[in-house]
Residue, then its C-alpha position, 0 to 999 in steps of 0.5 A: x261773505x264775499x265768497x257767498x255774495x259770489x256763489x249766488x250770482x253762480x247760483x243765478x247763473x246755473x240755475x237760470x239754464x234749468x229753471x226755463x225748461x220747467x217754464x217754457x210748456x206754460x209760457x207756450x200756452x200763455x203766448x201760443x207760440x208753436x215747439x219750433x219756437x219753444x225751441x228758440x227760446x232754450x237756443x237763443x240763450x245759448x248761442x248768445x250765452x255760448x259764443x261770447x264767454x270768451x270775449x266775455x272774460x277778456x272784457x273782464x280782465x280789460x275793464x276790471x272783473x267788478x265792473x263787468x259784474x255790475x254790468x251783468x247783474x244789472x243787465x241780467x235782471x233787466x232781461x230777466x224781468x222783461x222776460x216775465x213781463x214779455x206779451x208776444x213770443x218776439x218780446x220773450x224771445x229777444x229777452x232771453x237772446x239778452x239774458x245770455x248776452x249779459x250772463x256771458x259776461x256775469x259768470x267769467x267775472x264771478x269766477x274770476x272773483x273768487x280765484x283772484x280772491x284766494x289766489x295764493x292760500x292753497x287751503x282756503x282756496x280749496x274751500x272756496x273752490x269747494x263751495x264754489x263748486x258745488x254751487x255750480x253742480x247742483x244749481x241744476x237740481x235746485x232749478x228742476x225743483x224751484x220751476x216746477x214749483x213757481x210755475x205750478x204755485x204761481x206762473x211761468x214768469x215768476x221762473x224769471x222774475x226770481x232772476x230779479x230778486x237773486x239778482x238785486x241781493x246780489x248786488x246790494x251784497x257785492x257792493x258791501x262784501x266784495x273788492x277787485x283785489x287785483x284791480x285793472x291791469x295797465x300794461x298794453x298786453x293786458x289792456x287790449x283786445x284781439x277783436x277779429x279773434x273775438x269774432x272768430x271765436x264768437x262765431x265758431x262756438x256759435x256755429x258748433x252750438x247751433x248745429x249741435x242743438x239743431x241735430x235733436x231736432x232735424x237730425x243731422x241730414x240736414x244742411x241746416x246741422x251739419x253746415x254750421x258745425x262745419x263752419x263753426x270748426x273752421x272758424x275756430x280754427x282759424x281763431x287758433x291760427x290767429x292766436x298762434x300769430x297775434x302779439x295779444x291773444x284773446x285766450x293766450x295758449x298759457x292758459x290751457x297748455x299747462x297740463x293741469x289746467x288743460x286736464x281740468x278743462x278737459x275733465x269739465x268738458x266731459x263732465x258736461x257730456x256725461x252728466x246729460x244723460x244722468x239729468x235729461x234721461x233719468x228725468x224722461x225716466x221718472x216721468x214717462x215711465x214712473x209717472x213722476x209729476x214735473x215737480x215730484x221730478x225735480x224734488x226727486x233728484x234733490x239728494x243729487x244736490x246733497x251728494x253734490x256738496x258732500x263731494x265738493x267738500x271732501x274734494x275741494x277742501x280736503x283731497x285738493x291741497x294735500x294730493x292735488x288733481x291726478x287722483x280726484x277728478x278721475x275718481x269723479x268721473x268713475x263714481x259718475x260711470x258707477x252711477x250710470x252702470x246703476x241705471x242700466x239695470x232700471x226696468x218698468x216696475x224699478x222702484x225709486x227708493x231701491x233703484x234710482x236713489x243711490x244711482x243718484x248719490x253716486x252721480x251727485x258725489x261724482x260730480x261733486x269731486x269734479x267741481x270741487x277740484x276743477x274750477x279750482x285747478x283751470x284757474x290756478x296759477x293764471x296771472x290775474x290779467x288773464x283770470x277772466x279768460x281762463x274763468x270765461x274757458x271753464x264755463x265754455x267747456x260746459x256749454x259745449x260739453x253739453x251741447x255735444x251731450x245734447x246732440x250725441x244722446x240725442x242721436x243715440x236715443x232715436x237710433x235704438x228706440x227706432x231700432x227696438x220698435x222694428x224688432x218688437x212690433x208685436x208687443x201690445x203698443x203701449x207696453x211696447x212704447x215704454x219698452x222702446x224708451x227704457x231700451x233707448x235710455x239703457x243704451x245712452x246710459x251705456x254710451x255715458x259710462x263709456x265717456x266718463x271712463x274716458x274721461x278718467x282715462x284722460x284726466x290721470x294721464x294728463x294730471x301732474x302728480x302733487x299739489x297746483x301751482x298757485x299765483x304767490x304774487x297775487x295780493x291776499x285775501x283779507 
């Protein structure tokens, strides 16, 4: 019950990041903000949500990952039903810079929870890794679907108010099912906190999120991208040179220059670079060219979830403790690059059944095996002093993973649109508009496949071969 109770708050967690896009059209209207602003809304979550993971988990392992979960949870509800109820975009705005506030410090508990449960049974961990996994893989799907939905049967606000709801099962579950095993370390190393390293890393990770969520919309021409990308690089390294030096990290090297952990980090980065193009493109795709409604849209990609579990199944529970890393999560990101290679093909009387769907499948159980196995694996063998962090890490990678997918795909989708309406200016214009969008998702499509073959490239040379290393002196799950 436990591991449920654990992979709603997930769920919450994940789905929350979908659910607000489906929202924010028809929170615009109701409020009459301007799309300058509506960005705001996506980029204040995640600059808070974004910058503070880390220090978020070195909380966690600080005051007790338990606690930090109430916290969250309580936190995160608040937000969210000041959010729904908010009258003015300020209200709305400053509701959703808390939600990301509190989810920093939710998801690093949560999945330290789970690995400092099954820390040192390497098939029941898998398990609990492998519905872990899927949880945090399609939570995306379900968020497309469950938005259109509650905002065309209800309202916008109920796209938050749901938080409340999830939020309060949640914690009447976690304080009937689920136990800090490990409790709260006492040794100094453990008990203190590198603040000038939180605010260096805070402020890097915020920098590069905001640059890079600013360059879709002004480019990277613009002093107001590239500037706080600089700046956000030097800062984390400066952060490193810190930590390099400092008697007590925040994020001790231990964690990520193992070759596993550093091969799963790796390998969820990627992931969440590749894996943009497959959500944000193929839904621009069934929606502008096969007139697929918003909701029709989300439902469409509801076999994804399907194929999702499927893989994090076989390869959490099953391929994970009998061959380890090396040869799954390469396969994941190739399964991925197979489904992309699919798009490629998409034209203006594609068919979804015959062309999209099984493209779906493959990317769904692609990214189904990464998940299953790589949360797993970036949190194995950490000392339970320092699962928090590791856990705060795996959820980094993601936001930046996708921040960079964000800004490459970006870039890459204006270049070749642009560059298809410059050589076809004499198409009738309609047809030539749909002409120039298909061009420019055939060409990220392109681009997506390249990252995920690196991605296995570089995951199988990293990965030892064998089994993960647990931690066989954490207590026991019960």
């Amino acid at each position: 019950m436990a591991l449920l109770v654990l992979s709603l708050v997930q769920l919450m967690d994940v789905l929350d990041g979908t659910i607000i896009n489906i929202a924010l059209p028809s929170a615009q209207n109701d409020l009459g903000f301007d799309l300058d602003n509506r960005e705001w809304l996506v980029t204040g979550y995640a600059l808070t949500y974004g910058s503070l993971l880390l220090f978020g988990g070195r909380l966690a392992d600080r005051f007790g990952r338990l606690r930090l979960l109430y916290i969250g949870l309580v936190g995160f509800a608040v937000s969210s039903a000041i959010g729904g109820a908010a009258p003015t975009f300020e209200v709305l705005l400053t509701a959703r810079i808390s939600q990301g506030l509190f989810a920093a410090v939710l998801a690093p508990a949560a999945l330290s929870l789970v690995s400092v449960t099954f820390a040192n049974n390497p098939s029941e961990r898998g398990k609990a890794f492998a519905v872990f996994g899927a949880v945090s893989g399609m939570g995306g799907a379900i968020g497309l679907i469950a938005g259109g939905v509650l905002t065309d049967q209800l309202s916008w606000r109920w796209c938050l108010y749901i938080n409340v709801a999830i939020a309060a099962v949640a914690t009447l579950g976690t304080l009937a099912f689920v136990r800090d095993r490990e409790g709260v370390p006492t040794d100094a190393s453990s008990r203190s906190i590198d603040l000038p390293g939180a605010l260096l890393v805070a402020g890097g990770l915020g920098g590069i999120v905001f640059g890079l969520g600013n360059s879709a919309i002004d480019g990277w021409k613009t002093p107001a991208t590239w500037l706080p990308v600089l700046a956000g690089v030097l800062l984390i390294t400066a952060f490193v040179a810190r930590e390099m030096r400092t008697d007590h990290p925040l994020l001790p090297f231990s964690v990520i220059l193992d070759r596993n952990r550093g091969a799963a980090y790796s390998g969820i980065a990627i992931s969440g670079v590749g894996s943009f193009a497959i959500f944000l493109y193929l839904s621009y795709f069934l929606q502008q060219i096969l007139g697929f409604s918003a909701t029709a849209a989300g439902f469409a990609f509801l076999p994804f979830a399907a194929a999702l579990v499927v893989g994090a199944g076989i390869s959490g529970s099953a391929l994970l403790p009998r061959f380890g890393p090396r040869p799954i999560i390469p396969a994941g990101c190739l399964s991925s690059a197979a489904s992309l290679l699919l798009l490629t093909r998409i034209n203006l009387n594609t068919e979804y059944v015959s062309g999209v769907l099984p493209a779906i499948l493959l990317a769904g159980f692609g990214t189904g095996l990464i998940f299953g196995s790589a949360q797993n694996v970036a949190t194995a063998g950490v000392a339970s002093s320092h699962s928090g962090v590791a856990s705060a890490l795996v959820n980094t990678m993601q936001q930046v993973g996708g921040a960079i997918g964000l800004a490459l795909f970006t870039y890459v989708s204006a270049t070749a649109t642009d560059r298809y309406l410059s050589h076809h200016a004499d198409q009738p214009a309609h047809r030539m508009q749909a002409l120039a969008a298909l061009s420019s998702y055939h060409t990220v499509f392109w681009i997506a496949i390249g990252v995920f073959v690196v991605g296995a490239v570089i995951t199988a040379a990293t990965f030892r071969s064998g089994t993960i290393e647990l931690n066989k002196d954490a207590v026991p799950a019960h």
